[in-house]
Phi, psi and omega in degrees: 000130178286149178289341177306326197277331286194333163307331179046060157295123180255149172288130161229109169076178163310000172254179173231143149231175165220178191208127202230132187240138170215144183229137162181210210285139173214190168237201191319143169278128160241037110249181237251172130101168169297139171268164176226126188241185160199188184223045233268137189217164194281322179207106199290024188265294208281116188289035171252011177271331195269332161330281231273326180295295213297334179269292183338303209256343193264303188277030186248315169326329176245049147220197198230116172073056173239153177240162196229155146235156185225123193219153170172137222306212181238355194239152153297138178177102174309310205296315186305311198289333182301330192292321180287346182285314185302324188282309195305320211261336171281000183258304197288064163324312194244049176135164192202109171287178185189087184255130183202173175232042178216070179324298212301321200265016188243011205266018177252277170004295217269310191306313155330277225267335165276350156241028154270349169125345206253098165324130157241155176225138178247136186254137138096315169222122194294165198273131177285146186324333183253001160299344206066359175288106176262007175216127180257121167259121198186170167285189187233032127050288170345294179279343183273352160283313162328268191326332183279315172289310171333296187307330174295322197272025171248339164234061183224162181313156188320300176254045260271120153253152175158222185205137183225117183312117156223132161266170190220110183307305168237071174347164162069338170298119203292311201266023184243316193287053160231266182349315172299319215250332155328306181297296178322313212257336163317316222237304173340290197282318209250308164207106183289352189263345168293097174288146170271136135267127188110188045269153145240156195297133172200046134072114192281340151296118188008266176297323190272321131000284170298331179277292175338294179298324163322291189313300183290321241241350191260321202274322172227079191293317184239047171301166242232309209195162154218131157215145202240166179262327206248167185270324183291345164287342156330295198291335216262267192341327191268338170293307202265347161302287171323307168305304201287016186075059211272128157256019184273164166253158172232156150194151178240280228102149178075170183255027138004096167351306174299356204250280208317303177332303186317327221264348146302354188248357177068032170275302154291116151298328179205180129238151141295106175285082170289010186082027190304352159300261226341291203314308175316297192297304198296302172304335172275311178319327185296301172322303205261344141308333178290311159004284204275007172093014179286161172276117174312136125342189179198148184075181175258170215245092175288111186274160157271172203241187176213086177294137172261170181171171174312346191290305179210031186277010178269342198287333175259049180243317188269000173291330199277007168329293196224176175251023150284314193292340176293311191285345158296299173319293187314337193324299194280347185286298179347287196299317172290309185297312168327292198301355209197052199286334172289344129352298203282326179326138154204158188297153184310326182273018171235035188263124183246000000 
């Protein structure tokens, strides 16, 4: 069974949430009692949200008397997630990650709920200057649009001309448009005879995804490549290669079952991992320690990505089984990024 069924996200309203009691070894407190955190995320649908849940509950599991509530609306929807964000922080006292994907409207909100006394650490999308938030856990957005063209441009021709398509699910998201622009300046340098198009917009939804790409992929028939930022265009891009018989390369980000599979049948030439367990764990282990009385770090706390590829995608098709078998993969990278955190550090303001 893939760990995607294994959240037991119950529908509240138009949101989903959970709530996790976790017990196990930790050391000294300095408050008393079950901590209470919590984990807002932009679409509890999407697996690249259900990541970012398993490591928050795999590290409120390896800690001691913490309960996680986790809420995020079931669609991207900025406005949904704030309301839920506004509630979560009046339970989730003694913290709240916060991963979305619209800063700026999260950016009272966040001030609010930190000058009521509540840590928020932003997960996955960096914070705006007027949240009060000082410490961000995230990729370098940037570079995994490099890595996602390097991997186009290592299988295309010594010099390749043409044209290669890229989307972007939610134009104006500061780390998927850093991916876009990655991609653009990458193909600049490394093969200039490559013209880029876009990003155009292709929707973090499914269905509305496919149809996006439907469009582009009818509109540049004999484009070079398509590549997206989001996981679903992974899946949607690797579909519509197959159906139309495709000689284009496609590839997208993130691991979706639907991803992986793809990119085992050689339909995704690669995805780009961003690790969002890393990340899901690593931003709550920081939260429920400073909790136990460690010092929050400041800035941003940079993670790493994973290109996949035939090479080695079975091995992350069996991490994604359970979130024991993830947190098993993950262990020593944890334990190293953990063990030596001003290492990871960088100012805040150069997080892309």
């Amino acid at each position: 069974m893939n760990r995607r069924s294994l959240i037991g996200t119950a529908a509240v309203g138009s949101a989903m949430a959970l709530t996790l009691a976790a017990c196990g070894s930790g050391s000294g407190s300095s408050k008393s009692g079950t901590l209470h955190v919590g984990l807002s995320v932009a679409n509890i649908s999407l697996n690249f949200a259900s990541e970012m849940v398993d490591g928050a509950k795999q590290a409120a599991a390896h800690s001691k008397d913490v309960s996680l509530k986790v809420v995020g609306p079931p669609n991207t929807d900025g406005p949904a997630e704030e309301q839920l964000f506004a509630n979560l922080v009046t339970t989730a006292k003694d913290g709240v990650v916060l991963e979305n994907l619209d800063p700026p409207i999260f950016t009272r909100p966040a001030a609010n709920a930190v000058n009521s006394g509540v840590t928020v650490v932003a997960l996955d999308t960096a914070p705006t200057s007027g949240s009060k938030v000082d410490l961000y856990v995230g990729n370098d957005n940037y570079e995994i649009g490099v890595a996602l063209a390097q991997e186009a441009i290592k299988r295309m021709s010594k010099d390749p001309h043409g044209v290669v398509v890229v989307g972007v699910p939610n134009p104006g998201t500061p780390v998927l448009d850093s991916r876009a622009k990655g991609i653009k300046d990458t193909f600049a340098k490394q093969a200039p005879n490559v013209k880029v198009l876009g990003p155009y917009q292709t929707y973090s939804d499914p269905a509305q995804n496919y149809g996006a790409w439907q469009a582009q992929v009818n509109a540049h028939p004999t484009a070079l490549a398509f590549l997206g930022v989001g996981d679903a265009d992974s899946y949607d891009l690797a579909k519509l290669k197959q159906q139309r018989h495709g000689k284009w390369l496609v590839a997208g980000t993130d691991v979706d079952a639907k991803t992986l599979e793809d990119v085992k049948a050689g339909l995704d030439f690669a995805t780009i991992d961003p690790e969002h367990f890393l990340k899901g764990y690593i931003a709550t282990k920081l939260l429920i320690d400073h909790d136990r009385g460690a010092k929050l770090p400041s800035g941003w706390f940079e993670t790493p990505s994973l290109v996949v590829d035939q090479s080695n995608v079975d091995k992350i098709i069996a991490r994604e089984k359970s979130q024991t078998a993830a947190y098993d993969f993950y262990k020593d990278q944890i334990d190293k990024l953990m063990g030596d955190i001003d290492a990871n550090m960088k100012p805040l303001s150069e997080a892309r």
